[in-house]
C-alpha positions as CSV (number, residue, x, y, z in Angstrom):
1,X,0.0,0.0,0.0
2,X,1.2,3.9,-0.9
3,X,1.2,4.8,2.8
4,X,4.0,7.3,1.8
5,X,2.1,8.6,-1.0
6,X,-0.9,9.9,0.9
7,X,-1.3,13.4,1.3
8,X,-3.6,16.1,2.0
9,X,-5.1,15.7,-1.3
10,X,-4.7,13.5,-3.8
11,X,-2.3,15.9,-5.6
12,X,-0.8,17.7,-2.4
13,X,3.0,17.4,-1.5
14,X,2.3,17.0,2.0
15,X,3.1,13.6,3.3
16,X,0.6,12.6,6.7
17,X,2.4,9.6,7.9
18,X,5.2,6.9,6.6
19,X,5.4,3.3,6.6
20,X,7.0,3.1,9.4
21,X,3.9,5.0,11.0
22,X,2.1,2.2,10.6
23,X,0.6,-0.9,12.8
24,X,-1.9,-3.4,11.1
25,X,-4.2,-4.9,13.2
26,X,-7.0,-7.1,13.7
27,X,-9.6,-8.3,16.5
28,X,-11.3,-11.4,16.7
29,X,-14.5,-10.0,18.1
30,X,-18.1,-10.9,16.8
31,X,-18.2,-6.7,15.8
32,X,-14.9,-6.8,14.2
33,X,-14.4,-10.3,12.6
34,X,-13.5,-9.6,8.6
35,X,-12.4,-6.1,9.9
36,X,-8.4,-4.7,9.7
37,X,-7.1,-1.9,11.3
38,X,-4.3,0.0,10.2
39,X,-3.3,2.8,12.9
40,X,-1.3,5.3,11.9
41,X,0.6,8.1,13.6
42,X,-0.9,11.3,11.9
43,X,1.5,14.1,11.2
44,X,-1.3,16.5,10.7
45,X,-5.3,16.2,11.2
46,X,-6.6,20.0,10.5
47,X,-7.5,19.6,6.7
48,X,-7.9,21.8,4.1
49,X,-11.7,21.4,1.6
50,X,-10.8,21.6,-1.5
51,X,-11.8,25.2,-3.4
52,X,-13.5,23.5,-5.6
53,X,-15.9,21.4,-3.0
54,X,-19.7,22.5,-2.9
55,X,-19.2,22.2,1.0
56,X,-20.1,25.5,2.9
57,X,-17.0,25.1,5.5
58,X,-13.4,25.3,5.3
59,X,-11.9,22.9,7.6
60,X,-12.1,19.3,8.4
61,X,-11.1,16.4,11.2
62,X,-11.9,12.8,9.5
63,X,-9.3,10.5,12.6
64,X,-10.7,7.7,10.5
65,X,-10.0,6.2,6.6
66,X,-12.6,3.8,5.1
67,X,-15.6,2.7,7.3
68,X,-18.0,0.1,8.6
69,X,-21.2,1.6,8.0
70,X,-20.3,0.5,4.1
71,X,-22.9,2.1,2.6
72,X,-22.8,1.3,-1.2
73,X,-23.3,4.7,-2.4
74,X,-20.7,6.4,-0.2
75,X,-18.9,9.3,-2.2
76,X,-15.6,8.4,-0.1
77,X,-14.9,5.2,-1.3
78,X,-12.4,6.8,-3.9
79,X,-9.9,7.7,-1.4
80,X,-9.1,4.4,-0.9
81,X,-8.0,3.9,-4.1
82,X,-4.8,6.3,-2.5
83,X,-3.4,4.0,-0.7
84,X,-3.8,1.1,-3.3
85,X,-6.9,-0.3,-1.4
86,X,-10.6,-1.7,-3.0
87,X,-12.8,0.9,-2.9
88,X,-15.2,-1.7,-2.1
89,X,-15.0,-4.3,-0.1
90,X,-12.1,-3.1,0.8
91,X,-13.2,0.3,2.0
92,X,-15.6,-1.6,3.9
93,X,-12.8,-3.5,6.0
94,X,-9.7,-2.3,5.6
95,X,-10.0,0.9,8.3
96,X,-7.3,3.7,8.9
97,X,-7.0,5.1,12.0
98,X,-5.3,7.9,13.0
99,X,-4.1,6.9,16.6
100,X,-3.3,10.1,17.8
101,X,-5.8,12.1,16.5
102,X,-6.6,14.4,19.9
103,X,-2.9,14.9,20.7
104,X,-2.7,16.3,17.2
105,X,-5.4,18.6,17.1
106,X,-4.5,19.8,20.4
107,X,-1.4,21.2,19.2
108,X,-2.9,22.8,15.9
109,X,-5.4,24.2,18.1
110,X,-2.6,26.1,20.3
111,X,-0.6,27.1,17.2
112,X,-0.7,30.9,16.6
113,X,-1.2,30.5,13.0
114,X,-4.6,29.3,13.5
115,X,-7.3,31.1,14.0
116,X,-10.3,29.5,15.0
117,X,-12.4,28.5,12.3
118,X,-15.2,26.2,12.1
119,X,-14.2,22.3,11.9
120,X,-16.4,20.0,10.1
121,X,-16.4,16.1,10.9
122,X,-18.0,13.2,9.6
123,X,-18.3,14.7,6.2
124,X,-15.6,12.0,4.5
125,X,-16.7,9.3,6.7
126,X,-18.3,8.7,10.1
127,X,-16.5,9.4,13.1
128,X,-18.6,7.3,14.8
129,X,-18.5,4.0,12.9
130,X,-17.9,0.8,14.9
131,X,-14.0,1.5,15.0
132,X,-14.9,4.6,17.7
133,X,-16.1,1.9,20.1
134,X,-12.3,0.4,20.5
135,X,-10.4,3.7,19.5
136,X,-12.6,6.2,21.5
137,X,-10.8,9.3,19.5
138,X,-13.7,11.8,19.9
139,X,-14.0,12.5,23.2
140,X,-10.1,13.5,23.0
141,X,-11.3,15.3,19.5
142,X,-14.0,16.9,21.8
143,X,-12.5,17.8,24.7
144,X,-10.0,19.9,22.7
145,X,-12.5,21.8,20.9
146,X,-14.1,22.6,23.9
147,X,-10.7,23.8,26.0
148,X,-10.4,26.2,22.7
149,X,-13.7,27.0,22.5
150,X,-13.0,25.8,18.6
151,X,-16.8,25.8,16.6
152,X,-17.3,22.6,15.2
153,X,-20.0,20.5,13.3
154,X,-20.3,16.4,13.6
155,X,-22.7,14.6,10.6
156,X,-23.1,11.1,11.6
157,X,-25.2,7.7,11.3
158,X,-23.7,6.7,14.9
159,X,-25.5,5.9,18.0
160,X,-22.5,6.2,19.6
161,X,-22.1,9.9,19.4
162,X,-24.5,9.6,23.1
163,X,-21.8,8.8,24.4
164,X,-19.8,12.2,24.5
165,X,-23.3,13.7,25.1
166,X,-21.5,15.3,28.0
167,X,-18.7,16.3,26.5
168,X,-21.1,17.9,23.5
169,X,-22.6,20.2,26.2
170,X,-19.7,21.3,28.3
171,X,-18.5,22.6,24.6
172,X,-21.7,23.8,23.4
173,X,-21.3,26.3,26.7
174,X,-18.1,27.7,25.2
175,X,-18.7,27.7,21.5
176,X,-21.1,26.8,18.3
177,X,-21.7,23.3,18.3
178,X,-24.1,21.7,15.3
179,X,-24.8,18.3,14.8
180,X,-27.0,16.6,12.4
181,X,-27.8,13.2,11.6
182,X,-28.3,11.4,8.5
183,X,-31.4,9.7,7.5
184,X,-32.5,9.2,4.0
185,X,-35.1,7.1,4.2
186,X,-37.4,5.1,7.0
187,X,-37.9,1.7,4.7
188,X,-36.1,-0.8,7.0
189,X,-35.9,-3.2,3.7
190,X,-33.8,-0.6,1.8
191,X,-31.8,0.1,4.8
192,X,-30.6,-3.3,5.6
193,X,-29.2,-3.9,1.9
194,X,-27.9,-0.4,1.4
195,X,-26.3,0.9,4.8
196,X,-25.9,-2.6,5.9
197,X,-23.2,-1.7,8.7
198,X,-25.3,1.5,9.9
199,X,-27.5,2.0,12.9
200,X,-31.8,1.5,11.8
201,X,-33.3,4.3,10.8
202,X,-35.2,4.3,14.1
203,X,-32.2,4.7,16.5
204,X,-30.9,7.6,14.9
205,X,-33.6,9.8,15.5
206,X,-33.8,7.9,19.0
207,X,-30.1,10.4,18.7
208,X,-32.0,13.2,17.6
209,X,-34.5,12.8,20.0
210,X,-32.2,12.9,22.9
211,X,-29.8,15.8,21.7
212,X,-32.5,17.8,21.7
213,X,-34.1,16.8,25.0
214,X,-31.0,17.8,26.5
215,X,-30.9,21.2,24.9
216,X,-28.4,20.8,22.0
217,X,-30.5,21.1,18.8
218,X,-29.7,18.6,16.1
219,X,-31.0,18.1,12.1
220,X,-31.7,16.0,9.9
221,X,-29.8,15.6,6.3
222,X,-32.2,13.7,4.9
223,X,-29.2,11.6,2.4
224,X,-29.3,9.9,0.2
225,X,-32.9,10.2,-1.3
226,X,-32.0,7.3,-3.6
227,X,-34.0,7.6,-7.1
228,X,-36.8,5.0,-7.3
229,X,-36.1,3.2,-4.5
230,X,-36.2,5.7,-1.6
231,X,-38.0,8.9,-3.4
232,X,-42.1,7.6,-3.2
233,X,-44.3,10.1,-2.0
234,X,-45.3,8.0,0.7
235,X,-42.3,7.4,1.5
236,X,-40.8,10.9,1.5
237,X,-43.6,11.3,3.8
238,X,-43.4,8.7,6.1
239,X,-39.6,10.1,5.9
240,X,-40.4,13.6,7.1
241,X,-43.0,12.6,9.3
242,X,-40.7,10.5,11.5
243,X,-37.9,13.6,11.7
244,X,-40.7,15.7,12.5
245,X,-41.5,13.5,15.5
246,X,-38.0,13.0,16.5
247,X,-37.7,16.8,17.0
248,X,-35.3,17.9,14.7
249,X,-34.5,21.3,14.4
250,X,-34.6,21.1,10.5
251,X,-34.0,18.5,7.3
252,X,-32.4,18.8,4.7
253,X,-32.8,16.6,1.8
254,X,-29.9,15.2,-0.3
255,X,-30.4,13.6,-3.5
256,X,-28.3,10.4,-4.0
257,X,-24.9,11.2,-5.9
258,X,-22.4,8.8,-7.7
259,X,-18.9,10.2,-7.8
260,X,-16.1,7.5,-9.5
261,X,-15.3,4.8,-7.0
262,X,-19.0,5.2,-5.3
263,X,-21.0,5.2,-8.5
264,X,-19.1,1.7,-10.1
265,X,-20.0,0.3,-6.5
266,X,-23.2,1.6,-6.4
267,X,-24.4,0.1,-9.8
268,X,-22.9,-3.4,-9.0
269,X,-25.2,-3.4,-5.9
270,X,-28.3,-2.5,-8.4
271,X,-27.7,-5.0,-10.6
272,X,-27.9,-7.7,-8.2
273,X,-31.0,-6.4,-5.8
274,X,-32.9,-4.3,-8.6
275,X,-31.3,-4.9,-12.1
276,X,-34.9,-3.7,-13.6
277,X,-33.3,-0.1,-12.6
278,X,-30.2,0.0,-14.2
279,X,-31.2,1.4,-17.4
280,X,-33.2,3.9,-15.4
281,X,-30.3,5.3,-13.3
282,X,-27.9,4.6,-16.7
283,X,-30.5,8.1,-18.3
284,X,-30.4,9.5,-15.3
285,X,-27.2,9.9,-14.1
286,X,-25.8,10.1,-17.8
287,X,-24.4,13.5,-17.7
288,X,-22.2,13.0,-14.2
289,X,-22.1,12.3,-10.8
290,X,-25.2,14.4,-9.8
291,X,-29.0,13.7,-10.9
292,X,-30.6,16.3,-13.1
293,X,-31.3,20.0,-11.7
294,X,-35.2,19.2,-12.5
295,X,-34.9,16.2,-10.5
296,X,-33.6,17.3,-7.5
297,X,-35.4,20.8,-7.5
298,X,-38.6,18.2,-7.4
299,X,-37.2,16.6,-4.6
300,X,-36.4,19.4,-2.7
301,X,-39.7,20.7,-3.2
302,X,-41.7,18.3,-1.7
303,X,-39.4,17.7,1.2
304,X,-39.2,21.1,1.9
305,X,-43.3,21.3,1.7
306,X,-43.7,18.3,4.0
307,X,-41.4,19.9,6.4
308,X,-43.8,22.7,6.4
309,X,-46.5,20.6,7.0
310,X,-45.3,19.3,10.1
311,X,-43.5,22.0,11.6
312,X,-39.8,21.8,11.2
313,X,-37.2,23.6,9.0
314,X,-35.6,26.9,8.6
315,X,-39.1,28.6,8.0
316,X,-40.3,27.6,11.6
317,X,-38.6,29.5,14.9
318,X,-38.6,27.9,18.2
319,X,-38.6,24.3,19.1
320,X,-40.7,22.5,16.4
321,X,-43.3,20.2,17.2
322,X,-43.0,16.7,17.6
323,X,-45.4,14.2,15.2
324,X,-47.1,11.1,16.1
325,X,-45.9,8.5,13.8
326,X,-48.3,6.8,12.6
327,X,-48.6,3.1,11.4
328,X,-46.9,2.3,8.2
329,X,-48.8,2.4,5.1
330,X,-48.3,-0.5,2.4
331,X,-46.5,1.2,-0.8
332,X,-49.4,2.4,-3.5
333,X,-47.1,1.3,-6.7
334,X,-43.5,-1.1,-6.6
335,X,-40.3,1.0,-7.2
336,X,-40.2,0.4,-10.9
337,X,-43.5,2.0,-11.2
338,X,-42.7,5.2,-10.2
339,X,-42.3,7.8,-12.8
340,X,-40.7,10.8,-11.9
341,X,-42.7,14.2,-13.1
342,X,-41.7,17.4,-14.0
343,X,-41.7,19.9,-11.5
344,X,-41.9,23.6,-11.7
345,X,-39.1,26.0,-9.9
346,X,-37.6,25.8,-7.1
347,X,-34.9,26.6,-4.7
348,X,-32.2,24.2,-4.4
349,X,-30.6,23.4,-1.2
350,X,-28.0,21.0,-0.7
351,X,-26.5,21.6,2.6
C-alpha cells in the first residue's frame, strides 16, 4: 500500500504519515471479525476542503480512513483507491485510523497560525463507525475543541455519538456546536441492503430525540434520497413525518450522488438487488455524478413542503413540534413504477 504517497489531497505534497507509521491490526470479536485496522501516527489532522468542493466550510477532522457503516453509495470510497486499497470491499474493511488524533489537534489548536475556524467532521466518513467503540478518539477530539472553544459540526449515522453527550454540552457552553444526523429514508428493507453496517433508521432519531431533549439542537440531512427506491411520496412522507416526531431542528434533503469509486460500486449493488433499474439510473445519471437539476429541484420541493406541513425547518422558529408516527402504510405502486414528473421551480438546497 502507498502509505507514503498519501497526502492532504490527492495531488498535495504533503506527506501525513510513513510506513513506518504504521501498525496493522485485527480483532477477533463478533463486531470486528473480517475487519483490519491499520493505525497510523498522523503528522497533521486540521484539513484543508478543497476550493472547488460544494461544502459550505473550510476545515475538516476525518481520525478515521474507510468505514464500517459500508454504505454502497458512499462518495468516499475513492480515497481508498490512494493508498492502493478496494474501494469496495475493501473500503468496507480495511480501516485507517489515526491513533493520535486528539494529541494532534491539540497542538494545531494552540498554534498561533490558527485562528479558530469552524471544523467540520463526519463529512468524509463517520466518526462514529464501529472502530470509535475500540479507539474512542472523539471524546479526545472533543475535549480539545471545547478547552479552545473551537466551533465545530459532527454529521453522523452513529449511536454512539451519546456517548460524549457530556462532552457535547460542556462545549456547546463555550462555543457553536451543530450536529446533524443522517437519514435518508425510514424503509427498514432498503436500509438493511444499502447501509448494511449503519444504525436502523429508528435509533438515529432515537439520537436526535435525545440531543434535543438535553438542549443541543440537532437536524436532519435527509441523504441519500436514492431515485426510485427511496424517493415515493409516501415514503418521503413517512420520511419527514418521523424527523418531525424525532424533534429535529430542521431537514435537509440530499439527493443520491455517484462520484467515481461510489458510483461503479453503487451500480454493482443495483444490478444484483434491482437490475430492472439499471437502465433507469444509466439516463439518469448520464451527464455526471449528480441527478438532473429538474430532478432534484422536485425533490427538494416536496421535502421542503412536508417539512412545512409538520412543523420543522428553517421557515419555523422555536422548538418544532413533535409528530405522532403513525402506522406504516403499504406502498401504492412497486419502485419500478414510479415515474418521476416534471416539477416547476424551485430553490435548491444541498447543505
Amino acid at each position: 500500500m502507498r502509505w507514503d504517497n498519501l497526502s492532504e489531497n490527492p495531488t498535495g505534497d504533503t506527506v501525513l504519515f510513513g510506513t513506518d507509521a504504521v501498525t496493522t491490526r485485527t480483532f477477533d470479536t463478533p463486531e470486528f471479525r473480517g475487519i483490519t485496522f491499520h493505525e497510523v501516527r498522523a503528522r497533521s489532522i486540521v484539513n484543508r476542503v478543497p476550493g472547488a468542493s460544494r461544502m459550505p466550510f473550510e476545515w475538516t477532522v476525518n481520525p478515521y480512513r474507510g468505514c464500517t457503516h459500508a454504505c454502497v453509495y458512499c462518495f468516499a470510497r475513492k480515497t481508498h483507491s490512494y493508498l492502493d486499497l478496494d474501494t469496495g470491499l475493501g473500503f468496507d474493511s480495511q480501516i485507517v485510523v489515526k491513533i493520535n488524533a486528539p494529541d494532534l489537534l491539540r497542538r494545531q489548536l494552540a498554534s498561533p497560525r490558527w485562528q479558530g475556524a469552524h471544523i467540520a467532521m463526519g463529512t468524509n466518513v463517520d466518526c462514529y463507525q464501529r472502530a470509535e467503540g475500540r479507539y474512542q478518539l472523539m471524546p479526545g477530539i472533543i475535549s480539545a475543541l471545547r478547552d479552545h472553544a473551537n466551533p465545530f459540526s459532527i454529521l453522523t449515522k452513529g449511536t454512539l455519538i451519546l456517548r460524549d453527550l457530556d462532552l457535547l454540552l460542556q462545549a456547546a457552553e463555550v462555543t457553536d456546536v451543530g450536529i446533524s444526523v443522517s437519514v435518508g429514508f425510514t424503509d427498514r428493507e432498503l436500509w438493511r441492503t444499502v447501509e448494511p453496517g449503519t444504525p436502523a433508521p429508528e435509533r438515529r432519531l432515537d439520537v436526535v430525540r435525545t440531543l434535543t431533549d438535553h438542549g443541543i439542537g440537532c437536524g436532519v440531512l435527509m441523504a441519500p434520497v436514492i431515485p426510485f427506491l427511496g424517493d415515493h411520496p409516501d415514503e418521503l412522507r413517512a420520511t419527514v413525518r418521523a424527523i418531525a416526531a424525532s424533534g429535529a431542528t430542521s431537514v435537509t434533503p440530499l439527493v443520491l450522488h455517484l462520484r467515481p469509486g461510489a458510483r461503479e460500486w453503487f451500480m454493482a449493488w443495483l444490478n444484483r438487488h434491482h437490475p430492472h433499474l439499471v437502465r433507469r439510473y444509466e439516463r439518469l445519471y448520464a451527464d455526471g455524478a449528480y441527478a438532473p437539476k429538474w430532478y432534484q429541484r422536485r425533490i427538494t420541493r416536496q421535502v421542503h413542503e412536508l417539512a412545512d406541513e409538520f412543523g420543522i425547518g428553517p421557515a419555523r422558529r422555536g422548538a418544532p413540534r413533535r409528530i405522532a408516527t403513525p402506522p406504516p402504510v403499504p406502498p401504492e405502486r412497486q419502485p419500478s413504477e414510479r415515474q418521476p414528473s416534471e416539477p416547476g421551480p424551485t430553490q435548491l438546497t444541498l447543505l
